[in-house]
LORO-890373 format. One record per residue (C-alpha): residue in one letter; x, y, z. Coordinates in nm, 3 decimals, always signed. Example, Ala and Ser with C-alpha at 12.3 -4.5 7.8 and 13.67 -1.06 7.14 Angstrom:
2
+------+---------+---------+---------+
: type :       X :       Y :       Z :
+------+---------+---------+---------+
:    A :  +1.230 :  -0.450 :  +0.780 :
:    S :  +1.367 :  -0.106 :  +0.714 :
+------+---------+---------+---------+
//
This chain:
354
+------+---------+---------+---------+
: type :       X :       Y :       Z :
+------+---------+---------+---------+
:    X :  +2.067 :  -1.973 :  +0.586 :
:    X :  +2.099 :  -1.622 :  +0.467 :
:    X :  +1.806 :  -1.375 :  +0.551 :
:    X :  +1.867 :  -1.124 :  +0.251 :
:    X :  +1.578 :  -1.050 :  -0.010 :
:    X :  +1.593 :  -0.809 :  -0.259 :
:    X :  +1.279 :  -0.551 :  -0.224 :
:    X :  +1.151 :  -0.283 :  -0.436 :
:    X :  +0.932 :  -0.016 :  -0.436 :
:    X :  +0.745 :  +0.108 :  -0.721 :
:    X :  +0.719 :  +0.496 :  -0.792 :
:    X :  +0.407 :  +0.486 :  -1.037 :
:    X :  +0.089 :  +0.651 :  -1.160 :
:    X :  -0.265 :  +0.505 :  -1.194 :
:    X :  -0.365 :  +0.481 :  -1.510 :
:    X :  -0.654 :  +0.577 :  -1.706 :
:    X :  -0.911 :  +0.307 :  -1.613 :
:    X :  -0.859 :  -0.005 :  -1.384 :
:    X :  -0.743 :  -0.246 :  -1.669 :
:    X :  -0.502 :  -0.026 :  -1.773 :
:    X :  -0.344 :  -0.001 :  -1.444 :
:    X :  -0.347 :  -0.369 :  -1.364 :
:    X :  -0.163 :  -0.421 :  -1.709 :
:    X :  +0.074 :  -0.160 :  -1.595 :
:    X :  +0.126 :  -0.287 :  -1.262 :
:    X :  +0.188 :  -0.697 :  -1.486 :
:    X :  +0.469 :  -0.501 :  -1.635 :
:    X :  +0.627 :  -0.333 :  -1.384 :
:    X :  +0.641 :  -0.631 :  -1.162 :
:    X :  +0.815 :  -0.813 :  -1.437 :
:    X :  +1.041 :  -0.523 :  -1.516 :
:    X :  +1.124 :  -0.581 :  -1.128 :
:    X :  +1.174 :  -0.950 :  -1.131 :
:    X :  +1.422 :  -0.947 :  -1.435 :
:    X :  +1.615 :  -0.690 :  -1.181 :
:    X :  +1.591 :  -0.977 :  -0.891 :
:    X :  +1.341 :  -0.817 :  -0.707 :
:    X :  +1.137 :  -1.073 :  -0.522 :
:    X :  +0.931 :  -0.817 :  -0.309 :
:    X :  +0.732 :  -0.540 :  -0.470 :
:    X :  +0.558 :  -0.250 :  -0.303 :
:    X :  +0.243 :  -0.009 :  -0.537 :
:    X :  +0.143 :  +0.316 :  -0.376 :
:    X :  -0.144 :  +0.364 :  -0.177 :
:    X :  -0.476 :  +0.365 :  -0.447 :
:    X :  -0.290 :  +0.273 :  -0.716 :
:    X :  -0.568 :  +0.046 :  -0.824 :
:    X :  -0.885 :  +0.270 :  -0.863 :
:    X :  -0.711 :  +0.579 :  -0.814 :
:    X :  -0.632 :  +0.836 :  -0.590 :
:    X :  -0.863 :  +1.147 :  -0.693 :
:    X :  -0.611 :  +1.450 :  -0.619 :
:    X :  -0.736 :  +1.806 :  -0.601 :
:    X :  -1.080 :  +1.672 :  -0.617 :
:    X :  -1.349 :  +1.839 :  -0.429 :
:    X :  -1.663 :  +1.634 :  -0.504 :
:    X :  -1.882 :  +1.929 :  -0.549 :
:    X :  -1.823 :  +1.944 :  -0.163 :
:    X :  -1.879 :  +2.232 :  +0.123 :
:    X :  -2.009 :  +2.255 :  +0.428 :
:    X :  -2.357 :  +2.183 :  +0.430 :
:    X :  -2.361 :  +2.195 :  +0.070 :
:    X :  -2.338 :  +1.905 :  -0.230 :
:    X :  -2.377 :  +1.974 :  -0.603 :
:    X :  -2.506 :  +1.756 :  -0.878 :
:    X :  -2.179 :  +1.717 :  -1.044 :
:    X :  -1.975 :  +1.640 :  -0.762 :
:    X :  -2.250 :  +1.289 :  -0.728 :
:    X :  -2.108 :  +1.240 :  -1.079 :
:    X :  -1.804 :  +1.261 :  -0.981 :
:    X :  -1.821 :  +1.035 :  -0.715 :
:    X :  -2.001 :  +0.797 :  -0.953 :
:    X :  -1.678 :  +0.756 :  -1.172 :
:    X :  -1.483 :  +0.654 :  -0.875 :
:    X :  -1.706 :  +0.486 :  -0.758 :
:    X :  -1.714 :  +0.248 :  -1.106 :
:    X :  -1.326 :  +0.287 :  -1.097 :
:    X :  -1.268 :  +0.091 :  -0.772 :
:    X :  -1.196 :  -0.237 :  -0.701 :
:    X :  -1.447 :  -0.509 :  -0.617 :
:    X :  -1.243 :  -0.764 :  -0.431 :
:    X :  -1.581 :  -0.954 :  -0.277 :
:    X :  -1.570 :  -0.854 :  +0.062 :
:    X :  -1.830 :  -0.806 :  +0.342 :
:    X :  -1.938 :  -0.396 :  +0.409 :
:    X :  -1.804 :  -0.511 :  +0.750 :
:    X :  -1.451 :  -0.694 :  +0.626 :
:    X :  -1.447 :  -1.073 :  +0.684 :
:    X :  -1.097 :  -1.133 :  +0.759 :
:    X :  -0.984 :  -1.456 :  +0.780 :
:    X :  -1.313 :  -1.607 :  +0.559 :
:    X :  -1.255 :  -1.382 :  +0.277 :
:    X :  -0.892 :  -1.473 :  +0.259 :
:    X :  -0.962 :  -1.852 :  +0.270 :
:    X :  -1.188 :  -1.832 :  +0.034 :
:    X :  -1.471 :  -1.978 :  +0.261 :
:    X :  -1.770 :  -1.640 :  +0.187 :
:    X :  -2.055 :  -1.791 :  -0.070 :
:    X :  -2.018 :  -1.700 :  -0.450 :
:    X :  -2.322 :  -1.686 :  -0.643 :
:    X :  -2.458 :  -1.907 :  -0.846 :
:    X :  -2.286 :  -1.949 :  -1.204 :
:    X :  -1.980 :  -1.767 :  -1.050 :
:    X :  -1.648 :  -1.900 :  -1.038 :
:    X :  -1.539 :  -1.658 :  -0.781 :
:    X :  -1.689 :  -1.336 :  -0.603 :
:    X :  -1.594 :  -1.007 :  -0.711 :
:    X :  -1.435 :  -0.837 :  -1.032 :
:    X :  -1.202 :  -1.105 :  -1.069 :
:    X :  -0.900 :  -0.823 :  -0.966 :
:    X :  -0.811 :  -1.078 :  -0.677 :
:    X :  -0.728 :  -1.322 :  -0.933 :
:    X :  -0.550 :  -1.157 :  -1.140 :
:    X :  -0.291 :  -1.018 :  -0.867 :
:    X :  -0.232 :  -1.387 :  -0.750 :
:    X :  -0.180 :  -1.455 :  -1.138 :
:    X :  +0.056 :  -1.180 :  -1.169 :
:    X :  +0.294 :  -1.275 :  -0.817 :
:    X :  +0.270 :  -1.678 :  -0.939 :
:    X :  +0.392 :  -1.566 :  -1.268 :
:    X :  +0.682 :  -1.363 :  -1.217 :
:    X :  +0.763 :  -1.540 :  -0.871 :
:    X :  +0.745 :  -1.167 :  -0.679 :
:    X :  +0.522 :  -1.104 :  -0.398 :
:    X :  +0.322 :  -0.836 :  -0.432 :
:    X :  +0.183 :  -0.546 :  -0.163 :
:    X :  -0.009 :  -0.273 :  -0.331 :
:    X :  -0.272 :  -0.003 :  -0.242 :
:    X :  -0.623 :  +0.006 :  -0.371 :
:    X :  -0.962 :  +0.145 :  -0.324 :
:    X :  -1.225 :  -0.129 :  -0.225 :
:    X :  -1.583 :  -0.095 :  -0.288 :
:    X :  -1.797 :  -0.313 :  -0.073 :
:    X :  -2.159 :  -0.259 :  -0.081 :
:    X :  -2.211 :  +0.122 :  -0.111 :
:    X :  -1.894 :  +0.246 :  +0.053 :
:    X :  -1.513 :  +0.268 :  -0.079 :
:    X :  -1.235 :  +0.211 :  +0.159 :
:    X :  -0.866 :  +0.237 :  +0.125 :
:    X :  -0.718 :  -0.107 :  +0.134 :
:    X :  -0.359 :  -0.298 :  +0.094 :
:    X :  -0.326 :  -0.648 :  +0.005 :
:    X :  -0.058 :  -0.901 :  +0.055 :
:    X :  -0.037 :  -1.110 :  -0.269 :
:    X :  +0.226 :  -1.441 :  -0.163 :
:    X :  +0.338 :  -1.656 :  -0.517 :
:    X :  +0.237 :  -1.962 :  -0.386 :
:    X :  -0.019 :  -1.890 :  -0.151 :
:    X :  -0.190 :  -1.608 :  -0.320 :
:    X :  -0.341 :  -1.301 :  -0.126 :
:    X :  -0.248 :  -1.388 :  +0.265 :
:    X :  -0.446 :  -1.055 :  +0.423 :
:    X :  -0.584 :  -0.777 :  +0.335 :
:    X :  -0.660 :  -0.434 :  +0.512 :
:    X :  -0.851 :  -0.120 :  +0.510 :
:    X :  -0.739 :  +0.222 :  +0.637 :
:    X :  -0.882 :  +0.313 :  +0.959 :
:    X :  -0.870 :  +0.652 :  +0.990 :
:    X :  -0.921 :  +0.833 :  +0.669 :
:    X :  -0.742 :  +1.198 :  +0.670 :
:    X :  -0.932 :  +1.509 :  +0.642 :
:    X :  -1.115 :  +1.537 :  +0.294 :
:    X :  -1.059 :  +1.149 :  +0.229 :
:    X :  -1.304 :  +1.104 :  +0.518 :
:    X :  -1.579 :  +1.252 :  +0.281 :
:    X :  -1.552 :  +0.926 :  +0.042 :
:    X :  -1.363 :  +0.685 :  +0.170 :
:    X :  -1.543 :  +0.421 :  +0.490 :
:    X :  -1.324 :  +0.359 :  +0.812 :
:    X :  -1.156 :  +0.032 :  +0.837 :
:    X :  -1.192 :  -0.247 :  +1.086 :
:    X :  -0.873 :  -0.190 :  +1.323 :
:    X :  -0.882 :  -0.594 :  +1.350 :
:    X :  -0.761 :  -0.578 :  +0.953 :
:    X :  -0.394 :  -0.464 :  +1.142 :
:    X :  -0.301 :  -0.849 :  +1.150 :
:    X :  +0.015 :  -0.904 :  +1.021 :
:    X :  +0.095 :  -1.187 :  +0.807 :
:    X :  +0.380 :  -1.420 :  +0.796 :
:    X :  +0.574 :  -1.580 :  +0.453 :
:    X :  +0.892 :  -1.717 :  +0.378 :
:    X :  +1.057 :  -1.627 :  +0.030 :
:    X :  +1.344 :  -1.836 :  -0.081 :
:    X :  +1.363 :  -1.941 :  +0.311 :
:    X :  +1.362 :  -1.568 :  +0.451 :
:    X :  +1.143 :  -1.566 :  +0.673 :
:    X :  +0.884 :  -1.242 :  +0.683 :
:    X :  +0.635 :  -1.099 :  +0.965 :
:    X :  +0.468 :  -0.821 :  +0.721 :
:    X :  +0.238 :  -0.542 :  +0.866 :
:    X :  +0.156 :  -0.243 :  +0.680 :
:    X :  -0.025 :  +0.114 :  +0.774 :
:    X :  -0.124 :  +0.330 :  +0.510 :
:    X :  -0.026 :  +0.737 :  +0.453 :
:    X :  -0.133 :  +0.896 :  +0.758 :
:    X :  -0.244 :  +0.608 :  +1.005 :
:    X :  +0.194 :  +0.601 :  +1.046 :
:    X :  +0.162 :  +0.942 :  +1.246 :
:    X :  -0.064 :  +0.727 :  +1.497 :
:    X :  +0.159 :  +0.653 :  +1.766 :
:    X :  -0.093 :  +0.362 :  +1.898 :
:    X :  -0.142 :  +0.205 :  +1.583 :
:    X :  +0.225 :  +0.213 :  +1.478 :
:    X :  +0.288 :  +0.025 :  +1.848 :
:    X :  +0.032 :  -0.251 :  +1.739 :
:    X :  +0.229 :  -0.363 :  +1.437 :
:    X :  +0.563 :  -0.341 :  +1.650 :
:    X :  +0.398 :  -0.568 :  +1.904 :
:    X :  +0.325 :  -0.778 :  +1.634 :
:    X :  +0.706 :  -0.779 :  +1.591 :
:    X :  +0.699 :  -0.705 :  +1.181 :
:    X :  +1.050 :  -0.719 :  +1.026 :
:    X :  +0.896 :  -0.554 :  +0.759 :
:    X :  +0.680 :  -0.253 :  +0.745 :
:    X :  +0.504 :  -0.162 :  +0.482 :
:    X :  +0.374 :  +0.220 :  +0.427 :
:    X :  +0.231 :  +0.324 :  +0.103 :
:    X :  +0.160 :  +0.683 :  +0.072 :
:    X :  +0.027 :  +1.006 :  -0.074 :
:    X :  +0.233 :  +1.198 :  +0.096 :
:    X :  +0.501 :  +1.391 :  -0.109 :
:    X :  +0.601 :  +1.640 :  +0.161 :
:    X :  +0.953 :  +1.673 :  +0.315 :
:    X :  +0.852 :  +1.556 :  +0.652 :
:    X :  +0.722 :  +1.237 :  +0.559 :
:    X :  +1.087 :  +1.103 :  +0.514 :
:    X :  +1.169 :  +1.189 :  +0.862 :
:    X :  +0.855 :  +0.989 :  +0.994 :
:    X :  +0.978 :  +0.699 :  +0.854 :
:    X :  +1.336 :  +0.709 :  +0.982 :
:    X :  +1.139 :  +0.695 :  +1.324 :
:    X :  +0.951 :  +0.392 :  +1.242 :
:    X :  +1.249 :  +0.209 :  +1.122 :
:    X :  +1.450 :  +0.278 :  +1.455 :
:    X :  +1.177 :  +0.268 :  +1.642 :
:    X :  +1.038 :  -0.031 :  +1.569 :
:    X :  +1.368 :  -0.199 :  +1.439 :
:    X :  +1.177 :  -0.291 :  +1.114 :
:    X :  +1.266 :  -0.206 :  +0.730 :
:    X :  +1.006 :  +0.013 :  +0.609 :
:    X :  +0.863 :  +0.062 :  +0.255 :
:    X :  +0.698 :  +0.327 :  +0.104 :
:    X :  +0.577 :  +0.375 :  -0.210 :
:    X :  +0.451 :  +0.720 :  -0.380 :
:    X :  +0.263 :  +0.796 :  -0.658 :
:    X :  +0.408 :  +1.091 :  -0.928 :
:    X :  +0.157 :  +1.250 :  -1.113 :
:    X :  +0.133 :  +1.553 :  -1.331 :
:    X :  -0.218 :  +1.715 :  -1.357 :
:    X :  -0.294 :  +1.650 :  -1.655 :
:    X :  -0.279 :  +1.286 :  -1.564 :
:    X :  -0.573 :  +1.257 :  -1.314 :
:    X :  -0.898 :  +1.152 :  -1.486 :
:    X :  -1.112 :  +1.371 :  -1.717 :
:    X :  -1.382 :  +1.375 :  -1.457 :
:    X :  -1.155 :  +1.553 :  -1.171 :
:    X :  -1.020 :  +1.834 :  -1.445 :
:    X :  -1.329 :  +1.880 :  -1.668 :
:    X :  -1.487 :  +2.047 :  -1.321 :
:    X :  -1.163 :  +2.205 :  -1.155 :
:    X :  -1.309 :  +2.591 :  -1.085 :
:    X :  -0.977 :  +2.734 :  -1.245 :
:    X :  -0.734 :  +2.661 :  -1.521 :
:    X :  -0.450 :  +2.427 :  -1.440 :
:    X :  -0.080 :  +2.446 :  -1.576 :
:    X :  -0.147 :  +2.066 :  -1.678 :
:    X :  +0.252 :  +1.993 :  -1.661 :
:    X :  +0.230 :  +2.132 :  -1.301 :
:    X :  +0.363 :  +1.786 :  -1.073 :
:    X :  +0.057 :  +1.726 :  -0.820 :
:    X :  +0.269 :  +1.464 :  -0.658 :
:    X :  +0.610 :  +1.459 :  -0.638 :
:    X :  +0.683 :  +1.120 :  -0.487 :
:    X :  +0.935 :  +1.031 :  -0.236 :
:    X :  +0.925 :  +0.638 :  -0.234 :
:    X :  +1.202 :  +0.544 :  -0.054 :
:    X :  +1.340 :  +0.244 :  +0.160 :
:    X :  +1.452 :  +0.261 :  +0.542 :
:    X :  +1.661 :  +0.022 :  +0.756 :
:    X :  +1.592 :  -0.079 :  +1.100 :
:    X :  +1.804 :  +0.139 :  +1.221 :
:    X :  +1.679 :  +0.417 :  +1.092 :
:    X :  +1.898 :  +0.473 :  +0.821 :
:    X :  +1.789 :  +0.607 :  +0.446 :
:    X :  +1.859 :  +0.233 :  +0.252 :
:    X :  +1.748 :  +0.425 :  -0.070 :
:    X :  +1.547 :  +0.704 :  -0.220 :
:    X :  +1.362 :  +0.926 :  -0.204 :
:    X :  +1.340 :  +0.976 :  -0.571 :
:    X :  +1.149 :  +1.260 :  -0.683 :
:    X :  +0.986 :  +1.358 :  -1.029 :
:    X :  +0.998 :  +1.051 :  -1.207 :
:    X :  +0.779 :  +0.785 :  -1.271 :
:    X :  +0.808 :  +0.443 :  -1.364 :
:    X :  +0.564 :  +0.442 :  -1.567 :
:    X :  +0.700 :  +0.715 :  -1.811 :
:    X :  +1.001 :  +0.467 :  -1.803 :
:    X :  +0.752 :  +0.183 :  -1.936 :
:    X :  +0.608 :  +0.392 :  -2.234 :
:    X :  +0.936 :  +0.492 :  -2.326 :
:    X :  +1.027 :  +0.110 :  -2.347 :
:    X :  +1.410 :  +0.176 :  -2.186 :
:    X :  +1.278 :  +0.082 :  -1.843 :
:    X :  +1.560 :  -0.164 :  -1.749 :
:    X :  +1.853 :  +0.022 :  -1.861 :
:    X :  +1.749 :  +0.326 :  -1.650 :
:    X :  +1.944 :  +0.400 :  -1.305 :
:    X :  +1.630 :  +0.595 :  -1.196 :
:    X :  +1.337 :  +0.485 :  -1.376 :
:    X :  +1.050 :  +0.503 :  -1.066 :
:    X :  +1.191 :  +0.182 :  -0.952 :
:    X :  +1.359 :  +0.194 :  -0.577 :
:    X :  +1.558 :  -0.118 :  -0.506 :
:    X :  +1.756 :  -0.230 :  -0.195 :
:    X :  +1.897 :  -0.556 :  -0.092 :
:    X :  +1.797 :  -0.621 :  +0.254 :
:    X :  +1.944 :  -0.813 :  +0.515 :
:    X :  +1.640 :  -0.940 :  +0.751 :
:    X :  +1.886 :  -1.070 :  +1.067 :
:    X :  +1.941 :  -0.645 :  +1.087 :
:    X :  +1.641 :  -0.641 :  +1.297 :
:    X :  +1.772 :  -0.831 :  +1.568 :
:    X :  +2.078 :  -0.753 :  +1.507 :
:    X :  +1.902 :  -0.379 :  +1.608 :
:    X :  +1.717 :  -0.548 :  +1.930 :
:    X :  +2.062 :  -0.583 :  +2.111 :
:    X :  +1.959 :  -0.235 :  +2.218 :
:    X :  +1.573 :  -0.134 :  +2.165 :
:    X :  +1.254 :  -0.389 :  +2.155 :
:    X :  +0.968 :  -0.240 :  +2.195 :
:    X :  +0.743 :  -0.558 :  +2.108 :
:    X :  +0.946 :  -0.750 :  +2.431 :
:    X :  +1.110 :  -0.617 :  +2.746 :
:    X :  +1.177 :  -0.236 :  +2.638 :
:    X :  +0.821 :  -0.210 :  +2.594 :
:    X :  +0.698 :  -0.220 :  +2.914 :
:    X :  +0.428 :  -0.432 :  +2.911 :
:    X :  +0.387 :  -0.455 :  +3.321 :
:    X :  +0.312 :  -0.115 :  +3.327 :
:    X :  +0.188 :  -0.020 :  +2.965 :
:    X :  -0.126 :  -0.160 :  +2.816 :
:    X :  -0.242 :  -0.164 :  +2.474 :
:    X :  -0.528 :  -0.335 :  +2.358 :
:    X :  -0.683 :  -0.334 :  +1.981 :
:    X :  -1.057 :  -0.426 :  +1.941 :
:    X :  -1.050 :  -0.779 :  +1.703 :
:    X :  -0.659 :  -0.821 :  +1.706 :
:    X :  -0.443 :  -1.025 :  +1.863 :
:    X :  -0.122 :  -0.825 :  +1.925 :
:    X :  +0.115 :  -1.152 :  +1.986 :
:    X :  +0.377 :  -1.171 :  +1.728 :
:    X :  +0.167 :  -1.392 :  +1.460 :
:    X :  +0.311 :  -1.798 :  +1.441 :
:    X :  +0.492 :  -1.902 :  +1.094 :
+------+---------+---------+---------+
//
């Protein structure tokens, strides 16, 4: 049977509040299925937000009164998917934590909808969010199957720099990958989020787990970031995803720019983008696109007939990856294992069973 899926990546902004952005992320995954696509990856917080330029009312030793505010509104803008402070793995995603009483279901009802949205249009869906779980926000992915609904879910372990300030580290035993079959293709699919792929340890725990598909959503709009991922695609023998956001300033939410200490040019881009799709072997599939979002596309009502509307698409052909093991493996023999250890607290780094 033929291992080829058709994957996308979505180049687009969050939107103004959190129902506005699940709405846009309904259309764009059915702009994507009407295209074929029948695997869709969102940037890294595109649900709640990714607060750019944002300093929180932040220094060293120092916090003002409207920075709290601040933090407030992102606070209220995050995602409430029902999950312990300490992540429950395998109990949240079964469904098996209590709800309380009266409630159909625990949390904001978000969870829902994305399994709505991928049994709907048939397309499963990856995208980044932030998570707010008692008084903390992390910076999470979930895996969103048709049929099965959300199969994992993770949280970023290592925030970078400033994000440290507001956003909780993540249990490294969230790294599980998850296994799926779509239209009898069979997936392993780990992801790391933005910075966690320049971790050379962490990258080598999703290899181990011997992903064929490697998802890495991003805020990263810099030239080297491309680069990065060519290595994890040869290096691991894995496709790899990412998925940018673009934003202009005067985009981000009223409660970043009402307090930024100097006038903006608000047309100035913020974020460029980038999203882009990498084979196995290391080799640019397609993208990066730069300065366009998908979401302007979806205003404009023209999205389909577009060539570069935000929307990166590749056919992909999964049998590459071994085909790319005839000479590297570093999840079997090239890795070493007699003399190289790796262990992860809470995860099992065997390849995961289908």
């Amino acid at each position: 049977m033929s291992q080829k899926l058709t994957v996308a990546v979505a180049q687009a902004r969050t939107r103004s509040d959190l129902p506005s952005t699940l709405a846009a992320l309904k259309r764009i995954t059915a702009q994507a299925a009407s295209r074929g696509v029948q695997l869709i990856l969102f940037p890294e917080a595109y649900l709640g937000g990714y607060p750019r330029t944002c300093d929180f009312g932040t220094a060293v030793g120092a916090r003002g009164a409207h920075g709290r505010e601040q933090f407030l509104q992102y606070f209220k803008s995050a995602v409430d998917l029902g999950d312990t402070p300490s992540g429950a793995g395998d109990d949240w995603v079964e469904r098996k934590l209590p709800t309380a009483p009266g409630k159909k279901y625990r949390g904001d009802g978000t969870r829902e909808y994305l399994e709505q949205v991928a049994q709907e249009t048939g397309v499963f869906i990856a995208t980044g969010l932030i998570e707010k779980a008692a008084g903390t926000l992390y910076c999470s992915m979930v895996f969103v199957d048709p049929s099965r609904g959300i199969l994992g879910k993770r949280r970023k372990v290592m925030p970078t720099a400033s994000e440290r300030l507001i956003w909780g580290q993540g249990s490294a035993a969230s790294l599980k990958a998850i296994t799926t079959e779509i239209n009898g293709v069979k997936l392993t699919i780990g992801g790391a989020i933005c910075w966690e792929n320049f971790m050379p340890l962490l990258r080598q725990s999703l290899y181990s787990q011997n992903v064929n598909l490697y998802l890495a959503p991003t805020a990263d709009a810099r030239d080297t970031w491309l680069p990065l991922l060519r290595t994890i695609g040869g290096e691991g023998r894995t496709f790899v995803l990412s998925s940018n956001q673009c934003v202009r300033y005067n985009e981000l939410p009223s409660w970043i720019t009402d307090h930024a200490p100097t006038q903006e040019d608000g047309d100035r881009y913020i974020c460029r983008g980038g999203s882009s799709i990498v084979g196995p072997l290391g080799e640019v599939l397609a993208g990066p696109i730069w300065e366009v979002c998908i979401d302007d596309a979806i205003d404009a009502s023209d999205a389909i007939s577009k060539d570069h509307d935000g929307l990166v698409i590749s056919e992909i052909d999964l049998e590459d990856c071994e085909r790319g093991r005839l000479d590297l493996d570093v999840a079997g023999s090239y890795s070493r294992s007699d003399a190289f250890k790796l262990t992860v607290e809470g995860l099992d780094l065997n390849p995961p069973p289908f």
